[in-house]
N, C-alpha and C positions, 0 to 999 in steps of 0.2 A: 548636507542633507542628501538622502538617496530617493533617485526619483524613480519609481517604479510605472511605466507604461502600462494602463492595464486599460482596453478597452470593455465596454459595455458587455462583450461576449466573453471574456476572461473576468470578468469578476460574475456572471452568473454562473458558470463552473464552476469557480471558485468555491462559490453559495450551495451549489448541487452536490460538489461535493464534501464539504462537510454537512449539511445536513444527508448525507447517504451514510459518513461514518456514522451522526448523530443516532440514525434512525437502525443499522446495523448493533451498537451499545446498547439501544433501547430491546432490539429484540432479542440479545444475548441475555441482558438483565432479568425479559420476563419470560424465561425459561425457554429460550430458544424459539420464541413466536416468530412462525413462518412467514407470515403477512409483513409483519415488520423488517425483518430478514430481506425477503425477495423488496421490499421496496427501498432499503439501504442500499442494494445491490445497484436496484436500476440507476435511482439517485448519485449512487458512485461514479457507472459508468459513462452516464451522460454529462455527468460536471468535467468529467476527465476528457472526455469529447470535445466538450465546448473549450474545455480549456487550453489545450495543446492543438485542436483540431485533430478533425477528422483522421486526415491520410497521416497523420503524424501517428495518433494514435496505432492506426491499424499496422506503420512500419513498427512501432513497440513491439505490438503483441504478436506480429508475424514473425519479428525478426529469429533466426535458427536457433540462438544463444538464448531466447526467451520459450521456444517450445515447452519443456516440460510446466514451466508453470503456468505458461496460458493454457493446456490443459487439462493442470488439476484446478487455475481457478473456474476456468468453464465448465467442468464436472462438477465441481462444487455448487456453481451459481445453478447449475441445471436440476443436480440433488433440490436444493433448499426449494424451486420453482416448483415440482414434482412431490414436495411434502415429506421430506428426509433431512430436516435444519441441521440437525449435529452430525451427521456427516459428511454434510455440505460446506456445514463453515470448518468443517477441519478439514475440508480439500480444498478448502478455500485459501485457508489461514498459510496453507502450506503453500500452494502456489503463489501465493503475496510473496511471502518471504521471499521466495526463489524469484520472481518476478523483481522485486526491488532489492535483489541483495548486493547491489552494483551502487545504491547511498546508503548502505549504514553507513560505511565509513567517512561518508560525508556528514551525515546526521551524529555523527559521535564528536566531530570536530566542533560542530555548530554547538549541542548539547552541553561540551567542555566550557565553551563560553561564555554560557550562561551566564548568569551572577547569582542565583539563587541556586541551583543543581546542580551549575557545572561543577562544584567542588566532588559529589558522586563521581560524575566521570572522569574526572581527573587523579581516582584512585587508580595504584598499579594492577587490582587487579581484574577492572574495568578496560584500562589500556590496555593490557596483557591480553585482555581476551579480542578484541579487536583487531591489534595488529596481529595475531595466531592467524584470527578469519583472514584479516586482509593478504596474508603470505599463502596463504591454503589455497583463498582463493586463485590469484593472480599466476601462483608455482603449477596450479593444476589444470591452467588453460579453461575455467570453466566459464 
């Protein structure tokens, strides 16, 4: 059995943040509703907060190798706050990517495992596209 430590303040991040996805899905679905949007956003960022803590966070988002995408997701999150949702969540979306593009290739491993999906990614040309990223990435210093 795996025993996972999680105290009182890491499972309410936990909670904030997936209801901040939740509530981000929910405003995608009804046609990019801004309200819902900016309060997926906050929801996100404070689960993410509570979760890893504070100064952890802010070495993430400061760190050099994270700039561009902390700020297209903060133009983004600023768009959608200001009343501009679709091109906010696609500066959003973009700086996610680039923000976390350091565990696909951990989330493709875990994915593979699966038992019900992982057979998807256990196709060649699923690996194929993967290990591409992960050589592109790693060959180009990014």
């Amino acid at each position: 059995m795996v025993s996972f430590d999680a105290n009182d303040r890491k499972k309410i991040g936990l909670g904030l943040t997936g209801f901040g996805v939740f509530f981000s899905f929910l405003g995608i679905i009804f046609l990019f509703d801004k309200g819902l949007l900016a309060m997926g956003n906050i929801l996100f960022l404070s689960g993410v907060m509570l979760t890893i803590g504070l100064k952890s966070t802010m070495q993430f988002f400061m760190n050099r190798q994270n700039y561009k995408g902390t700020i297209s997701f903060g133009a983004g999150f600023f768009l959608v706050l200001i009343g501009w949702p679709i091109m906010g969540m696609i500066l959003e979306t973009y700086g996610f990517v680039i923000l976390f593009s350091g565990f696909w290739p951990t989330l493709a491993v875990f994915l593979q495992r699966m038992p019900i999906i992982g057979w998807v990614f256990q196709q060649p040309f699923v690996t194929s596209f993967f290990d591409r990223y992960r050589t592109r990435r790693f060959n180009l210093g990014c």
